[in-house]
C-alpha positions, 0 to 999 in steps of 0.5 A: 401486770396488775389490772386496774379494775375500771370504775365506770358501768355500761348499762341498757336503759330504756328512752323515749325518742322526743319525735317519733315518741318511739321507745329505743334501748341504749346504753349509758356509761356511769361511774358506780357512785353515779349508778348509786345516786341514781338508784338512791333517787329512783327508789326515794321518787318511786320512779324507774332507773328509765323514767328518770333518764327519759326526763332528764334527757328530755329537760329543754333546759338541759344544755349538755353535749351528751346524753349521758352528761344530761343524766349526770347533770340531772343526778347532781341537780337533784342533790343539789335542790335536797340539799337546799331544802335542808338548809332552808 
C-alpha cells in the first residue's frame, strides 16, 4: 500500500499569553503552501514567523474558533489587502 504523503506541517512557534504577558511554545499545524505564505510575508515585513502570529492571534478583531484559523485568516487577509492596492 502506497502511502499518501500528508501535506499539513506541525511547527513550534513562539506566543505571547495576552494576560500574564508570559512567552509559551505551541504548536500550529499549517499546509506547506500556508507555511509558504507565511515566510513570504514575514521576510517582505521584516518580521519573524513568531511576530506574525503573535499579532494575529492577538487582533480582537479576529472571530476564529482556533489559534490556527486566526493565523490562516491573518495570512489571507493579508494578501487580500496587497492584492487591493494593486488594483487601486
Amino acid at each position: 500500500m502506497t502511502q499518501i504523503s500528508q501535506s499539513l506541517v506541525n511547527r513550534n512557534i513562539s506566543i505571547i499569553d495576552p494576560v500574564s504577558g508570559q512567552t509559551h511554545r505551541t504548536s500550529i499545524r499549517l499546509e506547506e503552501i500556508e507555511w509558504e505564505a507565511l515566510r513570504d510575508i514575514c521576510t517582505r515585513e521584516n518580521m519573524s514567523i513568531n511576530d506574525f502570529c503573535c499579532k494575529a492571534d492577538s487582533d480582537e478583531r479576529r472571530r476564529e474558533h482556533s489559534r490556527t484559523s486566526r493565523i490562516r485568516s491573518a495570512i489571507l487577509d493579508h494578501y487580500r489587502s496587497q492584492s487591493g492596492k494593486l488594483d487601486s
